[in-house]
N, C-alpha and C positions, 0 to 999 in steps of 0.2 A: 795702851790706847794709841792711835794712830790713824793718821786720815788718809782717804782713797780720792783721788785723782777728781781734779775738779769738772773731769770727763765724766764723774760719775757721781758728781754732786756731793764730795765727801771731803774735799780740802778747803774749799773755800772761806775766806776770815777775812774780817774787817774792821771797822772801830767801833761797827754797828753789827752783830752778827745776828744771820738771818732763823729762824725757827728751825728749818730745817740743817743746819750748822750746832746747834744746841743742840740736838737730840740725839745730833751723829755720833755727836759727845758722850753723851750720857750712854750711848749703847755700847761706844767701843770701852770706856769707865767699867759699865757697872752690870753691863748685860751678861757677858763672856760666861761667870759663874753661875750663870742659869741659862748655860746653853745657848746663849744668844739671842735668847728672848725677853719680852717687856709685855708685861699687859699694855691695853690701851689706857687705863684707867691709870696706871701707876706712872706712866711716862706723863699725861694729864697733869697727873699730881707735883709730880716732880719738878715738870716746866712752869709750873705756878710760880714756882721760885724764884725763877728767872723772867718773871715776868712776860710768860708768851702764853696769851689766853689761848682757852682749848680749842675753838674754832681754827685757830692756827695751826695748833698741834697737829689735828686731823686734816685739815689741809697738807701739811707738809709728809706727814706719814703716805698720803693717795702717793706724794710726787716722790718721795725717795722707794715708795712701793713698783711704779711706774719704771723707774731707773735701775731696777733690781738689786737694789741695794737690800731693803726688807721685802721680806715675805710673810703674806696672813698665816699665820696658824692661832687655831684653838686650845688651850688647853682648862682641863678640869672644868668647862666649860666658859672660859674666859677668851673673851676677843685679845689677840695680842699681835706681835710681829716678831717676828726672828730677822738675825741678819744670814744675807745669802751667803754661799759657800765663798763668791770671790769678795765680798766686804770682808768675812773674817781673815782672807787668806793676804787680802792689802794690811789690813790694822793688825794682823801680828807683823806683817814687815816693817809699820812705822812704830810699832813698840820701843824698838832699839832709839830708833830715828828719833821722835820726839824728845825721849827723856837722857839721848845723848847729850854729857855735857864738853867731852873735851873736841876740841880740834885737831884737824889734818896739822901733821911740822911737813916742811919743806921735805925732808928726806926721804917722806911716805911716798915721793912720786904721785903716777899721774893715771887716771885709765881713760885711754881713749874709747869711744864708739865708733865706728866706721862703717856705715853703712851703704845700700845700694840697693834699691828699689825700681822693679820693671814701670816704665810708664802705664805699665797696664791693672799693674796693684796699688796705683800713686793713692785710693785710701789706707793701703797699710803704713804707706811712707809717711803720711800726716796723724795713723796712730803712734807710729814711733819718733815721730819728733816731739808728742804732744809728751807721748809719755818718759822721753828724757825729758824735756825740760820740765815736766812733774818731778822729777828723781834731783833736780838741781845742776842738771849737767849745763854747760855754757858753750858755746858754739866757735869753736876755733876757726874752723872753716866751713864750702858746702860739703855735708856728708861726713864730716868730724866733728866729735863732741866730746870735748873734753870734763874731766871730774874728780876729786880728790880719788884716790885711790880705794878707800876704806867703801865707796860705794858699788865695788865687785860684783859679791853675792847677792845686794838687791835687786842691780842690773841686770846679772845671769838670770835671777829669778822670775824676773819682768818678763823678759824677751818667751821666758820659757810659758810662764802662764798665759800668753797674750799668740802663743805660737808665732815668736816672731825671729829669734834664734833664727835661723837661715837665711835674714837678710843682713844680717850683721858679726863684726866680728871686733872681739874689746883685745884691749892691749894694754900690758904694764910700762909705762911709760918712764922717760924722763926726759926734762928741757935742758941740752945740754950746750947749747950755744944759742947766741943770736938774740937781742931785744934784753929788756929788763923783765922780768919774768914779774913785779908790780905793776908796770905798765899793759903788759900781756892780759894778765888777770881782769884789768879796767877794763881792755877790750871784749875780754871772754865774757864777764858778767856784767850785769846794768849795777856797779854798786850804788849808785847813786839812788836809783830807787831802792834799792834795799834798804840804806840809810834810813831813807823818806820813811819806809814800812818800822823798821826798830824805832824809830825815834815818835812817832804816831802811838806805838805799842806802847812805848815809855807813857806818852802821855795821858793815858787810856788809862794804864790801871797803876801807876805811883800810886793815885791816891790809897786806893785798895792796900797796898804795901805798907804806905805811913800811918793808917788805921790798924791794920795788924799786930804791925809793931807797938801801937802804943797798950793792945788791952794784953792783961793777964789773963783771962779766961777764954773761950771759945764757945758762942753757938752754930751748933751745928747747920742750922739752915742758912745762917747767911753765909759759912765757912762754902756750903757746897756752893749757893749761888756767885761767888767768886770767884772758888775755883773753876767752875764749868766755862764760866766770860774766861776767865783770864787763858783757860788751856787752848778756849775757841778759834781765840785771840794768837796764841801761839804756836798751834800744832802747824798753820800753814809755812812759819818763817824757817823752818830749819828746809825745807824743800827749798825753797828759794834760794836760800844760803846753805848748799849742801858741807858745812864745817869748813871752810875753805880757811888755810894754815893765815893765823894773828899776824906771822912777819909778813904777808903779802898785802895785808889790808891796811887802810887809811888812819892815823894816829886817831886816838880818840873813839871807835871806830864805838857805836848805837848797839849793834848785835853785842859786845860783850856787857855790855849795862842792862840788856832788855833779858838776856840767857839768867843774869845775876837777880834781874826782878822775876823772872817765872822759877828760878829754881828754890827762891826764898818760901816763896808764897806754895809753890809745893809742897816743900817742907812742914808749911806752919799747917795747911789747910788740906792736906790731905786723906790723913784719917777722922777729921770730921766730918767729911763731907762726905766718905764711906759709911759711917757709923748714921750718918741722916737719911741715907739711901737705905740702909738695912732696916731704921727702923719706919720707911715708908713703904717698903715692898712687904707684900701680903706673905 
């Protein structure tokens, strides 16, 4: 599972997440093996869970309908939605992404983006900014953006889906002189809000964590309603923070405490919360 671009209403996460952030969830989760689809009735069902009445539900399906994210289809006479060709074709790219656990080292180098945009396609040049800093890249200079290295192939892949490949061109890089390359980093990214966001994250869903950990058993329905918040809650921070290498970051540093609370709670809650799905879809 993996979220698409808050361009297209598919990354978006907060402390509160919104209707249509849950569903996006549950589609890139649980949809995939039914082709990409959900009845209306079963997604209904399912966000019961999580507490988003149905009014909303269908409110939120018109707008990610709208965004073309989902598409109406029927089956066996059942109202449902499928996701469109580019929603499946972003959520297999954050597959990796999301449930990436290690980090960029230092030695992986750098890939720049360089670009250069006619003032006369200046909207391609504000989709391709939007869509690096969606990808986690951090802004060296104007028309340079730099990225752990390891984000390559999603970038190639980007530029290539979005036909944008011919105004740019990426580079294996390395910082071989000049400045503290932790200092650099501060400037490249806003760690400071990133912080902010791990540390909010932490405070969101501990409890959920210290709960798990205490029972021996598992039900399934509240295993899924937790997992769904807490992924909601997660898929957006690995964009933000494209892995960017431990020795560059700040002692103490939130993202590896907050990576340590979603990867626990993955663990615990994840084939429950499968097994709840399976046994609410028809």
């Amino acid at each position: 599972m993996t979220a698409v671009s808050e361009t297209t209403e598919v990354d978006g996460a907060g402390r509160t997440a919104q209707p249509r952030q849950l569903i996006v969830t549950v589609y890139g989760l649980y949809s995939r093996g039914e082709g990409g689809w959900l009845s209306v009735r079963s997604l209904i069902d399912l966000l019961a869970g999580v507490d988003v009445e149905e009014p909303a539900v269908r409110s939120s399906i018109s707008r990610l309908k709208r965004r073309g994210i989902l598409s109406a289809v029927r089956r066996t006479g059942a109202a449902g939605y499928e996701l469109s060709e580019t929603a499946l074709a972003i959520l297999r790219e954050g597959d990796e992404r999301i449930f990436r656990r290690e980090r960029a080292t230092p030695g992986d180098g750098w890939l720049l983006a360089v670009f250069s945009v006619p003032e006369a396609e200046r909207h391609k040049r504000h989709v391709l900014r939007t869509q690096l800093a969606r990808l986690g890249f951090g802004t060296a200079s104007s028309g340079v953006w730099i990225a752990p290295a390891h984000l390559r192939d999603a970038t190639s892949d980007m530029l290539r889906r979005l036909e944008l490949e011919g105004y740019a061109d990426l580079f294996h890089a390395e910082h071989l002189a000049f400045g503290d390359v932790r200092e650099k980093v501060r400037d490249w990214w806003d760690l400071d809000q990133l912080e902010s966001l791990y540390s909010a994250f932490l405070d969101e869903h501990a409890p959920a964590l210290r709960r798990w950990q205490r029972r021996k058993t598992t039900d399934e329905a509240e295993a899924f309603a937790d997992y769904v918040r807490v992924l909601t809650d997660w898929r957006r921070l690995p964009y933000l923070d494209p892995g960017l290498p431990a020795e560059l970051l700040p002692a103490g540093w939130a993202g590896i405490r907050a990576a340590d609370l979603f990867f626990t709670l993955h663990s615990r809650l994840g084939e429950a919360a499968a097994a709840h799905v399976s046994h609410t879809l028809p």
